[in-house]
C-alpha distance (Angstrom), angle and dihedral (degrees) to the residues before:
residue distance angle dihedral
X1 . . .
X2 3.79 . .
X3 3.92 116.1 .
X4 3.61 128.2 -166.9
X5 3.79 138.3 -162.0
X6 3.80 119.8 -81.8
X7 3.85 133.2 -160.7
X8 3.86 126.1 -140.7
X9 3.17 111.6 -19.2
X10 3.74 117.9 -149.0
X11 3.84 130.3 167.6
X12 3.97 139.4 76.9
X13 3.80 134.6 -89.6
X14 3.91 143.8 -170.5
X15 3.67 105.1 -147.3
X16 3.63 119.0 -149.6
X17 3.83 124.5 -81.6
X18 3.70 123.4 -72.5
X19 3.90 108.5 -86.1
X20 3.79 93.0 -154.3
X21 3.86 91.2 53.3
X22 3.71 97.8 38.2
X23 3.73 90.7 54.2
X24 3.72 91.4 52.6
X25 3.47 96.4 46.3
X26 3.55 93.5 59.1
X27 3.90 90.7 48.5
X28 2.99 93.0 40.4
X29 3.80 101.9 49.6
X30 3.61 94.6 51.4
X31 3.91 89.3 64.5
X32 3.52 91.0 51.1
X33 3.69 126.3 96.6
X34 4.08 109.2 -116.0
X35 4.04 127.2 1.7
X36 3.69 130.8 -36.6
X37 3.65 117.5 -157.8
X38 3.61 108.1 -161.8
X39 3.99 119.8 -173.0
X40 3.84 135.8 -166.7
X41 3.90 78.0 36.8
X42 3.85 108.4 176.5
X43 3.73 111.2 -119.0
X44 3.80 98.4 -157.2
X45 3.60 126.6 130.0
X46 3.87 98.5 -98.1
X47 3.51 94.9 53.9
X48 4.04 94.2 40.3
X49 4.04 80.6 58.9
X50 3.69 91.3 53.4
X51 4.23 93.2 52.2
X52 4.66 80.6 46.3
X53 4.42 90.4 53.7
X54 3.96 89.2 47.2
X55 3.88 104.4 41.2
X56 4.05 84.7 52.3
X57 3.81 88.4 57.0
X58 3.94 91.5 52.8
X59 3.85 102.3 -91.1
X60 4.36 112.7 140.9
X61 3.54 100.5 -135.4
X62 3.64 117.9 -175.0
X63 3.51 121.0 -166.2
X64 4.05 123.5 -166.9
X65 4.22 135.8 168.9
X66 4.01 88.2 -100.1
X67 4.37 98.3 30.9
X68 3.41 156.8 7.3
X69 3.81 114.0 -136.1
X70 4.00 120.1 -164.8
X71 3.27 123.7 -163.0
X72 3.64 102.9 -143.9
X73 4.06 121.2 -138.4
X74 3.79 97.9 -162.2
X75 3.97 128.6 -108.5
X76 4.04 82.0 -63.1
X77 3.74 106.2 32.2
X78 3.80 99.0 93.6
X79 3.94 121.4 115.4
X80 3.92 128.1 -146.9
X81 3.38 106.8 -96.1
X82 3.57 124.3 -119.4
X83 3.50 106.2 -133.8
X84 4.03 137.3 13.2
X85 4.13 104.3 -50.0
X86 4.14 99.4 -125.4
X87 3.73 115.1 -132.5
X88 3.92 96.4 177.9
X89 3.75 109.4 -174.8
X90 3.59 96.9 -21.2
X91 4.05 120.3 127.2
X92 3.98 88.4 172.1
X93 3.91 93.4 48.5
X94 3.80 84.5 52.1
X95 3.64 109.0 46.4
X96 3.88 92.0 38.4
X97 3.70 106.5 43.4
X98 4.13 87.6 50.9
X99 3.81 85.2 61.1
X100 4.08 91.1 52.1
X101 3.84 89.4 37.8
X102 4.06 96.8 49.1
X103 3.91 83.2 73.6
X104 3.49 114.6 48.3
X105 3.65 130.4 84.5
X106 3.57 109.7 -97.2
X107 3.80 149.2 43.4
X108 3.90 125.3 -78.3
X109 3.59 136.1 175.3
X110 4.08 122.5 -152.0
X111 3.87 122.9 -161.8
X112 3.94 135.1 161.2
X113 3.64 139.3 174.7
X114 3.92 125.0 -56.4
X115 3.76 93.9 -79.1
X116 4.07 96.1 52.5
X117 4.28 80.1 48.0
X118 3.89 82.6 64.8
X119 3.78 102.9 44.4
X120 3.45 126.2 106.3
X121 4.07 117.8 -101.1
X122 3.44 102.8 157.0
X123 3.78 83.1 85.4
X124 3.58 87.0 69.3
X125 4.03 101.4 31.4
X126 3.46 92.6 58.0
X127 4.09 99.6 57.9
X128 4.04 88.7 36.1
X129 4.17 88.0 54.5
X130 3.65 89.7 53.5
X131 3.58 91.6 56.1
X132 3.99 85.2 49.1
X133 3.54 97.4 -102.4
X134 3.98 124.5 163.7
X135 3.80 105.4 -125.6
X136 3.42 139.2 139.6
X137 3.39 148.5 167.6
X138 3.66 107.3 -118.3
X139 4.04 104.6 -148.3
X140 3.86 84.0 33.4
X141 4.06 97.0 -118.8
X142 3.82 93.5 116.2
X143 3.91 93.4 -106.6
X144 3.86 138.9 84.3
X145 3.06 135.0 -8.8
X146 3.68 97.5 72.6
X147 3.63 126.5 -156.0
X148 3.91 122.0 -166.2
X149 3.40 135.3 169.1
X150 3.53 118.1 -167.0
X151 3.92 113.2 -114.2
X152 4.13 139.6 167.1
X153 3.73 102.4 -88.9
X154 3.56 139.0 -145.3
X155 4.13 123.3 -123.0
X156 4.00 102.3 -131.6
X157 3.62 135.7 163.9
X158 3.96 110.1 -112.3
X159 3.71 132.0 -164.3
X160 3.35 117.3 -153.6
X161 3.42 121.3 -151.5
X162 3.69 100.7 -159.3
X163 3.83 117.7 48.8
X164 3.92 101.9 -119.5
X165 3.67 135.0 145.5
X166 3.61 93.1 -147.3
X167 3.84 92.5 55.5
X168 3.66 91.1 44.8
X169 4.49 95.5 36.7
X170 4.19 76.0 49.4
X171 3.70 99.9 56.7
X172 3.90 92.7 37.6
X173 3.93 103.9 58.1
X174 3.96 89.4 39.5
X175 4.23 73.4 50.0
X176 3.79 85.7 63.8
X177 3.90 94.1 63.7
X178 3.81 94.0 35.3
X179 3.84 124.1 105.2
X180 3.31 102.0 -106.9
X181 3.58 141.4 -11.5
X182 3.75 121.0 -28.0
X183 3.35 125.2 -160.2
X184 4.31 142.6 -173.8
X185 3.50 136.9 -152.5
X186 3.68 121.4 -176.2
X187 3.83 126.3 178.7
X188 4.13 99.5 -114.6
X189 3.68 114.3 17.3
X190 3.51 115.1 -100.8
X191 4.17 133.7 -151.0
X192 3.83 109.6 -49.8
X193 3.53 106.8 -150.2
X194 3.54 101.7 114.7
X195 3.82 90.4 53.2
X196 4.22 87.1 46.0
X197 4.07 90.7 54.0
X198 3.57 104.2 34.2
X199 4.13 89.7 51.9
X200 4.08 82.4 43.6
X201 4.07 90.7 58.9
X202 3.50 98.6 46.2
X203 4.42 109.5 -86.0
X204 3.56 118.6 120.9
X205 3.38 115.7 -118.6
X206 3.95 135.2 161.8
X207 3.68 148.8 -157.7
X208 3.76 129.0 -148.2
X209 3.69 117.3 164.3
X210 4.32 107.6 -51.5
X211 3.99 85.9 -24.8
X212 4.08 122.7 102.8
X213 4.01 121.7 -164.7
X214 3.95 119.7 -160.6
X215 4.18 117.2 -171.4
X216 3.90 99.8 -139.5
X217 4.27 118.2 -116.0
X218 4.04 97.0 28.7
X219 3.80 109.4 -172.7
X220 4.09 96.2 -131.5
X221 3.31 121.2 -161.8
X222 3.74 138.6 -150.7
X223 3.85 120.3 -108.0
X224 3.90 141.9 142.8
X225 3.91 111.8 -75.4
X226 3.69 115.6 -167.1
X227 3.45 110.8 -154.5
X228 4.03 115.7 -145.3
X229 3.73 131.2 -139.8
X230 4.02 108.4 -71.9
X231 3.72 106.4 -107.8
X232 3.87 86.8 -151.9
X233 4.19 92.7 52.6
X234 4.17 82.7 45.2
X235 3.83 93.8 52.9
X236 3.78 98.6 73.2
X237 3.86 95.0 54.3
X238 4.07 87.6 42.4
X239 3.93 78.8 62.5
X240 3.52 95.7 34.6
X241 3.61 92.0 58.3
X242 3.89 101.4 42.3
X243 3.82 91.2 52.5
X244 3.39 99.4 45.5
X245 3.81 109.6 82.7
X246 4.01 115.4 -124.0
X247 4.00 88.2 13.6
X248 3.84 123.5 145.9
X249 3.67 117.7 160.2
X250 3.90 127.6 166.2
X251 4.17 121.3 -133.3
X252 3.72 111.0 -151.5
X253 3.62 122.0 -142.6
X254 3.83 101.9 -12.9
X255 3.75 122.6 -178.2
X256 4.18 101.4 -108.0
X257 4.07 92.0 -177.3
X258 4.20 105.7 156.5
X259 3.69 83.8 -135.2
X260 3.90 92.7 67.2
X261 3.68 106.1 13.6
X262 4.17 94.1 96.6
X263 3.86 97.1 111.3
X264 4.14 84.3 62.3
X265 3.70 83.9 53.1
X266 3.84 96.2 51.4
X267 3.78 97.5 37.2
X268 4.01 79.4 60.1
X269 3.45 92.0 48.7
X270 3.45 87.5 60.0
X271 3.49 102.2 50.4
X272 3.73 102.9 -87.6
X273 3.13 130.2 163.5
X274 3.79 107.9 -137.4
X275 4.24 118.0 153.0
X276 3.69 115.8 -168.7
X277 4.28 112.0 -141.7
X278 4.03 123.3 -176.0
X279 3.58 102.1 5.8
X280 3.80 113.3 -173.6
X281 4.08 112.5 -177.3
X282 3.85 96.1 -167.2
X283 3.85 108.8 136.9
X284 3.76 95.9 -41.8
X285 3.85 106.9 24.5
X286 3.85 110.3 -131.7
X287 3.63 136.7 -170.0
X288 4.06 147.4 -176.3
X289 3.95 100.6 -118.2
X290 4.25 111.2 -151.6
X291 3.83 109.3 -165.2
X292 3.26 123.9 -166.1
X293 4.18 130.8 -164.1
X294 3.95 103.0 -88.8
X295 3.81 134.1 -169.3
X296 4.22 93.8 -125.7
X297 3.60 125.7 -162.2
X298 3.78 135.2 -173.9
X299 3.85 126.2 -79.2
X300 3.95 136.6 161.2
X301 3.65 119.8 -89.6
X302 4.06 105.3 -158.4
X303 3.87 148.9 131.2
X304 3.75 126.7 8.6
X305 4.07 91.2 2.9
X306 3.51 92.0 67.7
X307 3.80 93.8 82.5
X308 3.18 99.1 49.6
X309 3.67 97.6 57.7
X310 3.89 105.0 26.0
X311 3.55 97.5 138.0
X312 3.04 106.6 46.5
X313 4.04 100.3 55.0
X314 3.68 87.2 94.1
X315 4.21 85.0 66.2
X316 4.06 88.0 40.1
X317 3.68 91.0 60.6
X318 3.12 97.5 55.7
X319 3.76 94.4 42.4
X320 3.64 79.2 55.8
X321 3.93 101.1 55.5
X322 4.17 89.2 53.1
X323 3.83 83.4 50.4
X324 3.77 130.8 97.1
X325 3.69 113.5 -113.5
X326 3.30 135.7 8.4
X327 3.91 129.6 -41.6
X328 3.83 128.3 -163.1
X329 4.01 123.9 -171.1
X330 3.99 111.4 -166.8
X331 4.10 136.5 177.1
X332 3.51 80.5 26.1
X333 4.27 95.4 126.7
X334 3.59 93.5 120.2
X335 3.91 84.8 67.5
X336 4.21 82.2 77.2
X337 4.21 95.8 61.9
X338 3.76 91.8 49.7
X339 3.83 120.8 103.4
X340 4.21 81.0 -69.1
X341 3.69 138.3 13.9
X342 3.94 77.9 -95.6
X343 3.89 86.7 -172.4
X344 4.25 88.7 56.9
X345 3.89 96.1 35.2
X346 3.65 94.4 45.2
X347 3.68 90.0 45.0
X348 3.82 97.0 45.4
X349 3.88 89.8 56.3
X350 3.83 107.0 41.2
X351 3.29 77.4 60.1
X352 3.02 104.5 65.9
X353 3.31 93.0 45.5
X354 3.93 85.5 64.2
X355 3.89 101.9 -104.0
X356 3.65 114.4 143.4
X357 4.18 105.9 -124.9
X358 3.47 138.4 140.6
X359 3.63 128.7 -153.4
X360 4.11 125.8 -128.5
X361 4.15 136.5 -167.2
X362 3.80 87.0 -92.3
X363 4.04 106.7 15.3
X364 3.42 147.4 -8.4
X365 4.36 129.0 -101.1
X366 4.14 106.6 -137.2
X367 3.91 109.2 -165.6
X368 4.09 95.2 -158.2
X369 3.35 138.4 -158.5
X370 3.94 102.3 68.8
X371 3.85 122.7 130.8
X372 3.85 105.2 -95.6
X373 3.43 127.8 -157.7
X374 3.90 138.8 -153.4
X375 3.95 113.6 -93.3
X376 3.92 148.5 176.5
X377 4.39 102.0 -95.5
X378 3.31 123.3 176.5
X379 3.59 121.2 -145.0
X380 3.63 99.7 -152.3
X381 3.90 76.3 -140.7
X382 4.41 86.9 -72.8
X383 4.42 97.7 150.4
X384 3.84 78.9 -156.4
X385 4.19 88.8 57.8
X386 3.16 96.6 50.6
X387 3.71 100.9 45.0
X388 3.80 92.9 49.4
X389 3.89 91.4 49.8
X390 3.72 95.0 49.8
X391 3.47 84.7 52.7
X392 4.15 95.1 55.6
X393 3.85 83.6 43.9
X394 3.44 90.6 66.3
X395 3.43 93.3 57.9
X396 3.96 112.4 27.4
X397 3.54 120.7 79.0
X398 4.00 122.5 -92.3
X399 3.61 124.5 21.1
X400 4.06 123.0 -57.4
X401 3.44 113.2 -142.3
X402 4.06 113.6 -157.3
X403 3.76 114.6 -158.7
X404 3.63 105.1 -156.8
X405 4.01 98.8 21.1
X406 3.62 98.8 139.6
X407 3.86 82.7 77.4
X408 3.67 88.2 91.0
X409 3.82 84.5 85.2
X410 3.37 85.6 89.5
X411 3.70 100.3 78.0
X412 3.53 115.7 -11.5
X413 4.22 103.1 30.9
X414 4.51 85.0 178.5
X415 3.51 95.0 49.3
X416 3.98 94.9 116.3
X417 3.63 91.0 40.2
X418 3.76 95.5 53.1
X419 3.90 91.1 41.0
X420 3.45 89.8 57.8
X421 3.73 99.0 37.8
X422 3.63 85.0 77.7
X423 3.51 115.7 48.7
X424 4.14 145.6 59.6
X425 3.85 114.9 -116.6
């Protein structure tokens, strides 16, 4: 994928649904009682392998240009599946469906491609076990493929010692068929969507400080879920926009949730500027984002933010290297289990761009402001690479060329058409 630079870019978007809430709607919905009509319903390849695991375990999916309706099968409605349930790429497929699947009452086997082979599930194996879950990891190396056999489980009270919503979504639905309440405490609170929804269809679920409570069998019922504007899919034209001098582009209906909203924070603590318009903080609090062409400079990125914006470091780093100043990311390590090493891939290829950075155990420290220039990156087949690349190669000199960029299939399949919808080459 070759990428070129742009001038002012002016205009207005609606960026796909949110993949974290489209994934749980679909989950979700298929334990509920009746049909869920979800809209705004990302149509990216992790999500599409979320609808494949669920219609083989008996669930009617129906999916149309304006919605995907589920007909729901209850907390107990599911069917063995009849062959291996597919999680392609999918981390969040993975670590939440083994949750779901630890309680019913039969045998299932999850795989995915190479990348989900190399991703850590002990994470979630270890909490599910202690609840007296059935899973293992079939070649024995802590990863995919997955091997679960549906078992009466145990409410406990888990601490996590990594602050992840998949850990903590994981524990919570296997929660639901526990025998008693179940509850999670992680160190920094992580996104809350899983707490949002399930409350939303009926379970009863609560918050107190970094700890989540889920009553076990929940009667969930079927209603409409909107899904917002992915935060992470907005993030690139939020850089996009500030780097790009005499920019101002308008984000429609992008998911706000405090949980998830830490790139807005950074971006302002970098001199951004970001207006919010029509805010509406019913369930999950949306808002039309107006960015405007900013003169950035660096900033640390550390602590209880990093949850909230995990994905989208990748994009903040190289925000950072067009910056002024200096820019250091910590307690960022989990950044190394993602679909990359993010901290190694997105140090190999700024630079070669030219941009002066050096990598650490658990981030990376970007001294900005040198002239970059347009380069051959691979992706290593990371959506969030290639996204954050095409983004500097709108604005460095020369032409990027990004081996590997159709990966951005995975959750945003318009992303070079809306990228350069906006602009003048």
């Amino acid at each position: 994928m070759e990428i070129k630079k742009q001038t002012r870019l002016r205009g207005e978007l609606t960026v796909p649904g949110d993949k974290s809430i489209s994934h749980r709607a679909v989950m979700f919905g298929s334990l509920a009682q009746g049909t869920t009509r979800i809209t705004h319903f990302l149509e990216g390849a992790d999500c599409l392998s979320t609808i494949s695991c669920f219609r083989k375990m008996g669930v009617d999916i129906e999916r149309n240009a304006s919605e995907i309706l589920v007909h729901g099968k209850g907390l107990h409605g599911l069917s063995a599946p009849s062959e291996i349930l597919d999680v392609g790429n999918s981390g969040t497929t993975t670590r939440l469906i083994s949750g779901i699947l630890a309680g019913q009452s039969f045998t299932s086997e999850l795989n995915g491609d190479a990348s989900i082979q190399s991703r850590p599930m002990k994470r979630i194996m270890t909490p599910l076990q202690s609840m007296g879950a059935d899973i293992v990891s079939i070649k024995g190396n802590g990863c995919a493929p997955l091997r679960i056999t549906g078992k009466p489980l145990q409410a406990v009270h888990y601490q996590s010692p990594v602050a992840s919503a998949q850990v903590k979504s994981c524990v919570l639905l296997a929660g639901m068929y526990a025998d008693g309440i179940t509850r999670v405490t992680e160190p920094v609170l992580s996104r809350n969507h899983t707490e949002i929804m399930l409350n939303y269809l009926g379970a009863k679920v609560t918050s107190q400080g970094t700890t989540a409570s889920i009553e076990p069998e929940p009667v969930l019922k079927a209603r409409e879920i909107q899904v917002p504007g992915d935060i992470s899919s907005a993030a690139y034209f939020i850089a996009a926009g500030l780097l790009t001098p005499g920019s101002q582009i308008l984000l429609r209906n992008v998911g706000i949730n405090p949980t998830r909203d830490g790139i807005l924070k950074v971006c302002r603590a970098m001199g951004a500027d970001i207006t919010l318009l029509n805010v509406n903080e019913e369930g999950e609090p949306v808002a039309d984002l107006l960015i405007r062409s900013s003169q950035l400079h660096g900033t640390t990125v550390e602590g209880s933010i990093i949850p909230t914006l995990i994905d989208e470091i990748p994009m903040i780093a190289v925000m950072a290297a067009f910056a002024e100043g200096t820019t250091v990311i910590r307690d960022a390590a989990e950044l190394k289990v993602k679909e990359s090493d993010r901290i190694a891939v997105v140090t190999e290829g700024l630079r070669r761009m030219g941009a002066d950075i050096q990598p650490t155990e658990d981030g990376m420290i970007i001294h900005g402001g040198k002239p970059l220039q347009g380069a051959k990156i691979n992706s290593y087949l990371d959506h969030r690479i290639a996204m954050s690349f095409a983004v500097a190669g709108t604005i460095c000199d020369g032409t990027m060329d990004i081996v590997g960029g159709d990966c951005v299939n995975i959750s945003y399949p318009e992303f070079y058409k809306d990228l350069y919808s906006l602009g003048e080459c």
